[in-house]
C-alpha positions in Angstrom: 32.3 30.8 12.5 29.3 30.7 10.5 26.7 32.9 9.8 23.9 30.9 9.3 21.0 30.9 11.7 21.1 28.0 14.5 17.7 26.0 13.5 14.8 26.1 15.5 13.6 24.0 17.6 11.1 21.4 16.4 7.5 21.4 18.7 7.2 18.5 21.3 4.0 17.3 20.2 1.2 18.7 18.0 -1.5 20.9 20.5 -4.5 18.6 19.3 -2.4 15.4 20.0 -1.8 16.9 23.3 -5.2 18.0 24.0 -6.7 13.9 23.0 -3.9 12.5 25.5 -5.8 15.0 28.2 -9.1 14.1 27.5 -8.6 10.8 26.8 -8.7 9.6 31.4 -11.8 11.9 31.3 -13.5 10.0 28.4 -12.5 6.9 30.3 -14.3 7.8 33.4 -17.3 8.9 31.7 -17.3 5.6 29.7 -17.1 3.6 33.6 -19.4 5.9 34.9 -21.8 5.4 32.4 -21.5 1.5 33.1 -22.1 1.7 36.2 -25.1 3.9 36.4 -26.4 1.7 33.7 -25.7 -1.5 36.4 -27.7 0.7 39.3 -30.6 1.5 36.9 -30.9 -2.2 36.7 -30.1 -3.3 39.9 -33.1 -1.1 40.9 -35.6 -2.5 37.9 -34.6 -5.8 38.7 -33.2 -6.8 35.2 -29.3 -6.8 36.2 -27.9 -9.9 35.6 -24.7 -10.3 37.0 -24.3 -13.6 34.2 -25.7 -12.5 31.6 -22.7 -11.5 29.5 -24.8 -11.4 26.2 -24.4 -13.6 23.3 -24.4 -13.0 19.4 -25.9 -16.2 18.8 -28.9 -15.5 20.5 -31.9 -15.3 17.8 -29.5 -17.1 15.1 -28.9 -20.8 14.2 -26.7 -22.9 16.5 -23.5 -23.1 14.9 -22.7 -26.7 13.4 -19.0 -28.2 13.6 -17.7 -30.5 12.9 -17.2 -33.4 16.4 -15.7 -36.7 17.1 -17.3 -39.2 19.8 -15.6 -39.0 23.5 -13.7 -41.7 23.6 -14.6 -44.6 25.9 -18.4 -43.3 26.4 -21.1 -45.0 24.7 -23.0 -42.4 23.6 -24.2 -41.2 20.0 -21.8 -38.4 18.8 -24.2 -34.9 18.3 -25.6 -35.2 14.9 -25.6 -31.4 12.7 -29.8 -32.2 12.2 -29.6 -32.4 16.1 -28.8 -28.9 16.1 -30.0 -28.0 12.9 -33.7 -28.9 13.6 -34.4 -30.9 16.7 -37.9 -30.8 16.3 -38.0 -30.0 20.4 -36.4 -27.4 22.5 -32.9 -28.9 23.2 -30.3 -27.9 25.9 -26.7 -27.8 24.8 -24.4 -27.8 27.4 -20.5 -27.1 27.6 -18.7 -29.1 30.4 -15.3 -30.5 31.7 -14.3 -33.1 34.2 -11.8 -30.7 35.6 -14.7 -27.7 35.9 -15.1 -27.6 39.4 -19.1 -26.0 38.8 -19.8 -28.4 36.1 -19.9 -30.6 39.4 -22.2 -28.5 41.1 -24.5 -28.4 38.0 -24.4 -32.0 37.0 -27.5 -32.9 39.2 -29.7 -30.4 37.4 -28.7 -32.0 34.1 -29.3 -35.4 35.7 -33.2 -34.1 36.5 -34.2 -32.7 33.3 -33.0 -35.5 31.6 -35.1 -38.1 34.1 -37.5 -35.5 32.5 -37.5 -36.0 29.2 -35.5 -33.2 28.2 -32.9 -33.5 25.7 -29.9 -32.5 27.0 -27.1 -32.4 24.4 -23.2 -32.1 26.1 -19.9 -30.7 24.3 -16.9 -32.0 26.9 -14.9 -28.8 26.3 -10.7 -29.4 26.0 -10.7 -32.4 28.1 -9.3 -35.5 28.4 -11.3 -38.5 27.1 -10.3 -40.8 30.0 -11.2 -38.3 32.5 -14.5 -37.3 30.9 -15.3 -41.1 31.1 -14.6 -41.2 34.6 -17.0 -38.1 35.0 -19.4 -39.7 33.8 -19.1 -43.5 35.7 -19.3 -41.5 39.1 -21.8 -38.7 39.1 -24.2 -40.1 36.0 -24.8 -39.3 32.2 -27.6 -36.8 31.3 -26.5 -36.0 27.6 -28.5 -37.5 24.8 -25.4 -37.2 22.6 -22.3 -36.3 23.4 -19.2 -34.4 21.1 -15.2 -33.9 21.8 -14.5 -30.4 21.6 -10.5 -30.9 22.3 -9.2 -28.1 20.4 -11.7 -25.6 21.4 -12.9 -24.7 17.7 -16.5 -25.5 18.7 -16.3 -23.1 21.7 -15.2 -20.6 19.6 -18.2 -20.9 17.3 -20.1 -20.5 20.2 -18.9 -17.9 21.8 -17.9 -19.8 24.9 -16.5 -17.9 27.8 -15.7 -20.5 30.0 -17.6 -24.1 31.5 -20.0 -24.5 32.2 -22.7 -23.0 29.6 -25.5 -23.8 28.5 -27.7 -23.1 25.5 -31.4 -23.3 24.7 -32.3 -24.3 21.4 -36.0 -24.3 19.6 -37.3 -26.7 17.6 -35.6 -25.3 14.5 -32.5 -24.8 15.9 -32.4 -21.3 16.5 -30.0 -20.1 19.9 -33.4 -18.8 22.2 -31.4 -18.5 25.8 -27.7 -18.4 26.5 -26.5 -19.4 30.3 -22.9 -18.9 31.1 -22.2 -20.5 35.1 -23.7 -24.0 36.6 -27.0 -24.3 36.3 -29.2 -24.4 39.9 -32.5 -25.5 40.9 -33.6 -22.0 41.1 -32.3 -21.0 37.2 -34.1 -24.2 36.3 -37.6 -22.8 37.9 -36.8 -19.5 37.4 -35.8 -19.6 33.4 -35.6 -23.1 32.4 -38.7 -24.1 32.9 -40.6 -21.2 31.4 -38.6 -21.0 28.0 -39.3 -25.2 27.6 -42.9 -24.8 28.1 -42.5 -21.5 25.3 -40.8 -23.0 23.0 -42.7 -26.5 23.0 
């Protein structure tokens, strides 16, 4: 039998890790409900946007990758001084032949470019063939036109899904970021006052 004292037993968890795992559902909630007053208080003002899920390129230069042509549309690929300096206000929009609301939206695109306005499309992780067929039945607004198969140039953009689309100044700097299919009413509403600004 030995004499020596039976050790002691080691703590659970340290008191201040313990006290952080308590406070850590109330910091949670106050986080949400923080949000969500925020959402009221705008809801109210009128300045909640429910798609405006904001955008690090606004007030910076478009990003310029590298893009191949779609293949089987006869369309100039987007050239880098096309975003770079249009010498206009340019619309760049991000769209798929499999986006269900790039249907929805492709009539607005159709009337600003009967317009005039240069309207500039990425086909986002699509299929050439099917893009082409897009285009043959419902019409082709774009200027230009760029492949982004992989995704890399949505990535620079900060795409979350199609459709999107971006306003551009005449020197290429990101002005207006829309993320959803563009309607009459965004056109009057937001469209159509940011062109006439930035002219």
């Amino acid at each position: 039998m030995s004499d020596q004292p039976a050790p002691a037993p080691k703590p659970n968890a340290p008191a201040l890790g313990r006290r952080a795992l308590y406070l850590l559902p109330l910091g949670l909630a106050a986080a949400g409900g923080a949000g969500f007053w925020a959402m009221l208080r705008g809801m109210g003002d009128g300045s909640y946007n429910p798609r405006g899920v904001p955008s690090a390129l606004v007030g910076r230069a478009a990003p310029r990758v590298e893009m191949g042509a779609v293949e089987g549309v006869p369309l100039p690929v987007i050239a880098p001084e096309q975003l770079a300096a249009p010498g206009r206000p340019v619309l760049v929009n991000f769209w798929a032949s499999w986006c269900v609301p790039c249907v929805l939206e492709h009539p607005q695109l159709m009337a600003l470019s009967r317009r005039g306005v240069p309207v500039l499309g990425i086909n986002y992780k699509d299929k050439p063939e099917d893009a082409a067929r897009f285009l043959t039945r419902h019409g082709t607004p774009f200027a230009a036109l760029a492949a982004d198969a992989s995704g890399r140039a949505g990535i620079e953009w900060g795409v979350y899904g199609v459709p999107e689309t971006y306003l551009l100044d005449a020197g290429g700097i990101v002005r207006w970021r829309y993320a959803g299919p563009l309607t009459p009413d965004t056109l009057a509403a937001e469209v159509d006052p940011l062109l006439r600004r930035y002219a």
